[in-house]
VEXVO-831588 format. One line per field, with one value per atom (N, C-alpha, C, CB): residue in three letters; atom name; x, y, z. Coordinates in pm, whole numbers. Glycine has a CB too. Layout:
res (Ala; ...)
atom (CA; ...)
X (X; ...)
Y (Y; ...)
Z (Z; ...)
This chain:
res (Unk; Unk; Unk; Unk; Unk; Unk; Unk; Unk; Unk; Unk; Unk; Unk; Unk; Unk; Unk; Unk; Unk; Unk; Unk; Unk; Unk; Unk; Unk; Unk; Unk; Unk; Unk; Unk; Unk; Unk; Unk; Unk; Unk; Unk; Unk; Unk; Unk; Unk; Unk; Unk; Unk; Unk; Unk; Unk; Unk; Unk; Unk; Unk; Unk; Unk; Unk; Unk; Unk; Unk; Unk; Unk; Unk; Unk; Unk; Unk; Unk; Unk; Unk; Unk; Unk; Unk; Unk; Unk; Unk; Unk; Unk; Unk; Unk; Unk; Unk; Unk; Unk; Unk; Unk; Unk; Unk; Unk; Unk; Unk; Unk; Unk; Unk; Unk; Unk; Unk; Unk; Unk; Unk; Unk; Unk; Unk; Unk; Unk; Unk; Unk; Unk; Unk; Unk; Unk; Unk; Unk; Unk; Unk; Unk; Unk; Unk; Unk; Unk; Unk; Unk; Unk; Unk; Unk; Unk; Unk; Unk; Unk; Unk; Unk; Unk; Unk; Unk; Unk; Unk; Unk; Unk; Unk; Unk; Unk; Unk; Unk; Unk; Unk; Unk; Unk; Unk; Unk; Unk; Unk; Unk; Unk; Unk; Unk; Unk; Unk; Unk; Unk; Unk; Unk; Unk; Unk; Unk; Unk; Unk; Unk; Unk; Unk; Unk; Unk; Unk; Unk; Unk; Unk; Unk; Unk; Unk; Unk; Unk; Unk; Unk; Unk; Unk; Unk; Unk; Unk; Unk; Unk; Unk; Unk; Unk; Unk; Unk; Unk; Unk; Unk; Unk; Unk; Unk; Unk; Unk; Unk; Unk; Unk; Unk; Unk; Unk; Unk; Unk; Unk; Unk; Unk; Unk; Unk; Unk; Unk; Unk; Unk; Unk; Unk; Unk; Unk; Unk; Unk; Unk; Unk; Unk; Unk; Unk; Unk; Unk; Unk; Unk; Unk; Unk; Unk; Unk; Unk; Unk; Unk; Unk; Unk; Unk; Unk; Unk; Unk; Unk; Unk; Unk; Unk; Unk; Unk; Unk; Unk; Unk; Unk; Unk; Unk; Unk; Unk; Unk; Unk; Unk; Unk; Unk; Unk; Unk; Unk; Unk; Unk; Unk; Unk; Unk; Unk; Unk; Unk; Unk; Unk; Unk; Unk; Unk; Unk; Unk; Unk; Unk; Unk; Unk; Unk; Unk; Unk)
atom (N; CA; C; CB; N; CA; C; CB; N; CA; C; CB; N; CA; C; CB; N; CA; C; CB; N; CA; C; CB; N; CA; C; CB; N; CA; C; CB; N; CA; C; CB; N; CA; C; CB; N; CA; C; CB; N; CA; C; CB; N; CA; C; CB; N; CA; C; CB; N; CA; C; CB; N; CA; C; CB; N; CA; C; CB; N; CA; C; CB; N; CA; C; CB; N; CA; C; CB; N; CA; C; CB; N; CA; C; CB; N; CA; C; CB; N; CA; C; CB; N; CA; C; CB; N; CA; C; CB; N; CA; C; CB; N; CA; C; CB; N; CA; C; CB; N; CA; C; CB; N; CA; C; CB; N; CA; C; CB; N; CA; C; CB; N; CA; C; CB; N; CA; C; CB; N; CA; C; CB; N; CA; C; CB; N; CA; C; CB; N; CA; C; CB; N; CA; C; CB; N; CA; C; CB; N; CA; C; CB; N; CA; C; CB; N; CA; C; CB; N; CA; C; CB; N; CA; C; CB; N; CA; C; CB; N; CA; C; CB; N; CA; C; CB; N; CA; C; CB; N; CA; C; CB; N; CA; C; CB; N; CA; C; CB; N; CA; C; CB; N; CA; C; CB; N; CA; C; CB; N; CA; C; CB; N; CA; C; CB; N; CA; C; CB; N; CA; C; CB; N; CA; C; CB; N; CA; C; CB; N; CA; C; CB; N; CA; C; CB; N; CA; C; CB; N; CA; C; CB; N; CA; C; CB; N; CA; C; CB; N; CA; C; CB; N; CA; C; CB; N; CA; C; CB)
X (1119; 1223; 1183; 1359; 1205; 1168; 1275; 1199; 1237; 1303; 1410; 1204; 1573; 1618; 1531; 1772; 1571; 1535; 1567; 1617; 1547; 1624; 1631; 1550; 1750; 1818; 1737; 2049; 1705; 1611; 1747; 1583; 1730; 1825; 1883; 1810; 1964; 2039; 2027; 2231; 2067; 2058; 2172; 2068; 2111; 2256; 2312; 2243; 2421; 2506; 2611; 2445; 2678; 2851; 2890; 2951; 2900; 2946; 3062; 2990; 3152; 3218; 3171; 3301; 3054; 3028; 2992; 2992; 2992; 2979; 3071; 2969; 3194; 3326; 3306; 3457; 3348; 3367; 3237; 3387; 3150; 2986; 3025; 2812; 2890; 2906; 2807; 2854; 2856; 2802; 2651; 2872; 2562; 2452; 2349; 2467; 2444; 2360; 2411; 2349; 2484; 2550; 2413; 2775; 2408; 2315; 2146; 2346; 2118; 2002; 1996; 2013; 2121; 2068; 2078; 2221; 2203; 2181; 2039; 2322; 1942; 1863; 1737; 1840; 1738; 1654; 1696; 1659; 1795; 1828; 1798; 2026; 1771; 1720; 1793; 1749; 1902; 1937; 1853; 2050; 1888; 1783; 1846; 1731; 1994; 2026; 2131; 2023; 2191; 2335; 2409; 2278; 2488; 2620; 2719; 2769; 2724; 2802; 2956; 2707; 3047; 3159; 3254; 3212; 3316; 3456; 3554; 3499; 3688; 3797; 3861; 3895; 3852; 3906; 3826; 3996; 3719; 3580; 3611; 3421; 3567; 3580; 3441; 3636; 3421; 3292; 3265; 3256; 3166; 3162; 3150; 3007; 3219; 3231; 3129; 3378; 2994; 2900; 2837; 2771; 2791; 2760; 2594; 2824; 2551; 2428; 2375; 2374; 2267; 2204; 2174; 2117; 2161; 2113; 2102; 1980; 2273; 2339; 2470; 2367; 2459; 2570; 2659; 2473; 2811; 2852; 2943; 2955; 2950; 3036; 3130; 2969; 3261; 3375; 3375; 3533; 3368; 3318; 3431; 3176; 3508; 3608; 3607; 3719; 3588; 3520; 3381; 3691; 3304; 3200; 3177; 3170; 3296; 3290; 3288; 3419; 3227; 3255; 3408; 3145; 3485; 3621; 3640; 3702; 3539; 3542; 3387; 3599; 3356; 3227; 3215; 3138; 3164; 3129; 3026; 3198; 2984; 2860; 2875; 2841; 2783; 2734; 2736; 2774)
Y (5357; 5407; 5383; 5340; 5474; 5478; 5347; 5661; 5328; 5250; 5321; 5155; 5264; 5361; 5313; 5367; 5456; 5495; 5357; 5633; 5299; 5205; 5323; 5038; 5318; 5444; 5368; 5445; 5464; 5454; 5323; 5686; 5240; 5177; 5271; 5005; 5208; 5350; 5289; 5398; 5281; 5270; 5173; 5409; 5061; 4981; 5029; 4820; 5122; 5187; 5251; 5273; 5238; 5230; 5391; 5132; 5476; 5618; 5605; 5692; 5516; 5549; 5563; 5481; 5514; 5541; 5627; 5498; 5762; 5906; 5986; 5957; 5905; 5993; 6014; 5944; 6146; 6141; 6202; 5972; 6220; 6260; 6413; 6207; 6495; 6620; 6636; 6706; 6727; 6727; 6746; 6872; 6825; 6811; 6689; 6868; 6633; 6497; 6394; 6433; 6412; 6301; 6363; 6336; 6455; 6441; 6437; 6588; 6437; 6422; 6262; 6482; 6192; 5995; 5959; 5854; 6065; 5961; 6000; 5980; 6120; 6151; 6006; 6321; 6015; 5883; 5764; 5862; 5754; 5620; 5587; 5597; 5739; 5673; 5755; 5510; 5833; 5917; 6041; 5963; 6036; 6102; 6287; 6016; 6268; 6397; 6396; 6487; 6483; 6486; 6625; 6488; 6533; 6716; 6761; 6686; 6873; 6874; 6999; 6915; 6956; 7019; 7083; 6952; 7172; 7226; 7130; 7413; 7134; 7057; 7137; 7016; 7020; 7099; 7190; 7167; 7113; 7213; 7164; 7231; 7186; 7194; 7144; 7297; 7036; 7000; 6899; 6956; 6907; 6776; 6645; 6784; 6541; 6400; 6346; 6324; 6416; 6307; 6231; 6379; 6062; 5982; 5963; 5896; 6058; 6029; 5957; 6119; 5829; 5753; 5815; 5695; 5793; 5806; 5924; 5739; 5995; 6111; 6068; 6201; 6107; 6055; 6254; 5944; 6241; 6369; 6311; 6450; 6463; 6485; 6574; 6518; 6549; 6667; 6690; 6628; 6859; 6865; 6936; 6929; 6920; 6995; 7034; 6932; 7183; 7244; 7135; 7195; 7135; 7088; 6921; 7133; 6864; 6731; 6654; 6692; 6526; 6470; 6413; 6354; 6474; 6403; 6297; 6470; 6267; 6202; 6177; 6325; 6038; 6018; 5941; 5963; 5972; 5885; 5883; 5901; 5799; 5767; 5853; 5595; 5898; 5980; 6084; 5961)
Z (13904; 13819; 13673; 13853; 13600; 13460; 13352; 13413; 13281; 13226; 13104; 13184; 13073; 12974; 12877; 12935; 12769; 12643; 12563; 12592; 12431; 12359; 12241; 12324; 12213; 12075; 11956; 12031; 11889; 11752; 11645; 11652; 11525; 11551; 11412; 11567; 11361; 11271; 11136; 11308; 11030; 10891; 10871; 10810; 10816; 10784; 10664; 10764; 10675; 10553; 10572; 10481; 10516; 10541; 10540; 10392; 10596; 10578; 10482; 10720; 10463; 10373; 10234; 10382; 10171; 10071; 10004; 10059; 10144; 10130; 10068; 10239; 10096; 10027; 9922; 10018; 9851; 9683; 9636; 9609; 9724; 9658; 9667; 9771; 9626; 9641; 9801; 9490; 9824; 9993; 9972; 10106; 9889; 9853; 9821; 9780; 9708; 9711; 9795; 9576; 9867; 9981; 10092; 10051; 10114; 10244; 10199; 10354; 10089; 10011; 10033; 9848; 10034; 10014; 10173; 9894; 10234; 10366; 10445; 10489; 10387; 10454; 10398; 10433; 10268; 10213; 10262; 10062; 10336; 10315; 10518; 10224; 10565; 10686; 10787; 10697; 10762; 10871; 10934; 10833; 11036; 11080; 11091; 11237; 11135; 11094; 11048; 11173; 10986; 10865; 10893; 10665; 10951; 10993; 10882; 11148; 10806; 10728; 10811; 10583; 10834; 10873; 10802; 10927; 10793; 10722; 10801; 10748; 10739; 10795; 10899; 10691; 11025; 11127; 11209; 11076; 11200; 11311; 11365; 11324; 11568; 11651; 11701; 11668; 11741; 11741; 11846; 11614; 11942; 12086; 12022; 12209; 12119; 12066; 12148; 12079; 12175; 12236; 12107; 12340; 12090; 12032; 12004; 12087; 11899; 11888; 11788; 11893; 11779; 11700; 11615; 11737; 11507; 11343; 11345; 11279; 11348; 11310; 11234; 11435; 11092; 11004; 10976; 10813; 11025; 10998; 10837; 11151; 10816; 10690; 10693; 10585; 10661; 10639; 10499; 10686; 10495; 10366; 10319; 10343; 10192; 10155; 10010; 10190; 10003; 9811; 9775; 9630; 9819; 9810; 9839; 9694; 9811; 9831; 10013; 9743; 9981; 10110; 10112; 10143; 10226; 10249; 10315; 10303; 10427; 10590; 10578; 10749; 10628; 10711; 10831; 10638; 10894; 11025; 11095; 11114; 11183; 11251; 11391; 11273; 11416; 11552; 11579; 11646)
């Protein structure tokens, strides 16, 4: 039997410090700072809640980040 995967480990950094940026340069730092992918959303997408490692999303509202969270 194969052994599981161990998840890549993620970026120690607070998604909240995303709020308030412009969605451009918000996903320009979390990409420098180690994420591996960056979801940017409208409010109220419709979107699967599976949990993936060093995937930081963004709710983006008139250009700004409203919401951040991990996975």
């Amino acid at each position: 039997m194969a052994p599981n995967p161990t998840p890549p480990a993620e970026p120690q950094d607070s998604p909240q410090g995303y709020v308030g940026l412009d969605a451009g340069d918000a996903e320009r730092l979390a990409r420098a700072r180690g994420w591996t992918t960056v979801r940017s959303l409208p409010p109220g997408a419709i979107i699967t809640m599976e949990y993936r490692a060093g995937r930081l999303n963004f709710e983006v509202r008139d250009g700004v980040v409203a919401r951040a969270w991990k996975g």
